[in-house]
C-alpha positions in Angstrom: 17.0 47.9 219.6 18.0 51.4 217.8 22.0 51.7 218.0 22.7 54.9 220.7 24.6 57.2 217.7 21.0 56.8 215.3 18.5 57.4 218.4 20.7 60.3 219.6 20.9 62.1 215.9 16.9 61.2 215.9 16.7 63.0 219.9 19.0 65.6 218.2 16.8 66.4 215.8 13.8 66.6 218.0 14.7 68.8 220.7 17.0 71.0 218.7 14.4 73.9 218.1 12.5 73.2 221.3 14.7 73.1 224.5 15.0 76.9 225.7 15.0 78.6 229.3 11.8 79.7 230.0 12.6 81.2 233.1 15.7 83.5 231.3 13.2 83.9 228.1 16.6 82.7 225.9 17.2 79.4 224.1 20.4 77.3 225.1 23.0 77.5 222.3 23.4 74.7 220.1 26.5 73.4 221.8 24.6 73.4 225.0 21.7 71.6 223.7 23.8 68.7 222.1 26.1 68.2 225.5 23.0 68.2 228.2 21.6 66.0 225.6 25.0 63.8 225.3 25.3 63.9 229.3 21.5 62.9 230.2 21.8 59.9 227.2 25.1 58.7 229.0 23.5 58.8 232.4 20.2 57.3 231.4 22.4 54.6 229.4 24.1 54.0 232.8 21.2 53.6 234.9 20.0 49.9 235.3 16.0 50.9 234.3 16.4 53.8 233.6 15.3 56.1 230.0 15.5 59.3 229.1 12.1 60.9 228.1 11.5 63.9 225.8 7.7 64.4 226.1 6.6 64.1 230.1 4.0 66.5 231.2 4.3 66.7 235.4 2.5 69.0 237.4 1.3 72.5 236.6 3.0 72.6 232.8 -0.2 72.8 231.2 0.2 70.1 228.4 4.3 71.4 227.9 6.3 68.6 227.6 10.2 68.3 228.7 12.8 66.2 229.2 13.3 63.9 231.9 15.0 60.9 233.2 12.5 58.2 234.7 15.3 55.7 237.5 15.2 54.2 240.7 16.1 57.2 243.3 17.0 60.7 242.2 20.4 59.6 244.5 21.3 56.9 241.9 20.4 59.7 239.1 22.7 62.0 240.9 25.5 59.8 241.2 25.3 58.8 237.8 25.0 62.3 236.1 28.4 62.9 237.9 29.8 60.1 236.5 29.0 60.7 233.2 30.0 64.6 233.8 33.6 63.0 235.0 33.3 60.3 231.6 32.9 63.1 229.0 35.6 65.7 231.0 32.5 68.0 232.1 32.6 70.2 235.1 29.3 68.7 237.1 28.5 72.3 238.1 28.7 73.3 235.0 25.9 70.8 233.9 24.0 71.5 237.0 23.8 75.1 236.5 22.6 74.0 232.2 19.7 71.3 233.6 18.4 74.1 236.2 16.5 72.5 239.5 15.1 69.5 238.7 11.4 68.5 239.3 9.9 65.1 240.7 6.9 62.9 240.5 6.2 59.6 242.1 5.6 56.9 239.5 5.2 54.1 242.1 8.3 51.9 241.9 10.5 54.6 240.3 11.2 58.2 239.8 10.8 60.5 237.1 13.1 63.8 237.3 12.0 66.4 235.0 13.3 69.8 234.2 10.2 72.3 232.7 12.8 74.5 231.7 13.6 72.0 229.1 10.9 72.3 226.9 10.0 70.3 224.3 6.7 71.5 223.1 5.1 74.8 224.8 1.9 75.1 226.8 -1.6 75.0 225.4 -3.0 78.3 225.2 -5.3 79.6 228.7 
């Protein structure tokens, strides 16, 4: 297993050019990036089964990839991101109003929540 501090430098490095609001055309500031980054690891990390994934293509995104958080019920997910919010001294809105609205897909026994806005890689070409 990778200890948390090297696979969040390694996630650090990865999404540090590529997560941006699309729907506001303007990238989050580094300082943003690193604590949504921090806050999703820590609620992921608290989630029995749950992981954080930085390359899921859902539904209309046209080969984009995001971030998103595959766990049981997006109500344990919820709980748990205000946990973590509480953990790290983090306003919950304040992180609510970073991730944007969440989107969901079925993946039979679990959930993956996905935010597009997150962007890792963009959209193939139409």
């Amino acid at each position: 297993m990778i200890p948390a501090p090297v696979l969040a430098e390694g996630l650090r490095k990865r999404l540090d050019h590529f997560i941006v609001e699309r729907e506001e055309g303007k990238e989050l500031s580094p300082k943003d990036r690193t604590l949504l980054l921090a806050v999703l690891m820590s609620t992921a990390d608290s989630l029995e089964g749950s992981n954080l994934v930085t390359e899921y293509s859902g539904r209309c995104m046209y080969d984009a990839t995001c971030v998103g958080i595959v766990c049981k019920t997006p109500d344990s997910f919820a709980f748990a991101l205000a946990a973590a919010c509480f953990d790290m001294n983090e306003d919950p809105r304040k992180i609510q109003a970073l991730l944007g609205t969440a989107a969901q897909d079925s993946m039979g026994m679990r959930t993956i929540l996905y935010w597009p806005r997150l962007e890792t890689n963009p959209p193939r070409d139409a």
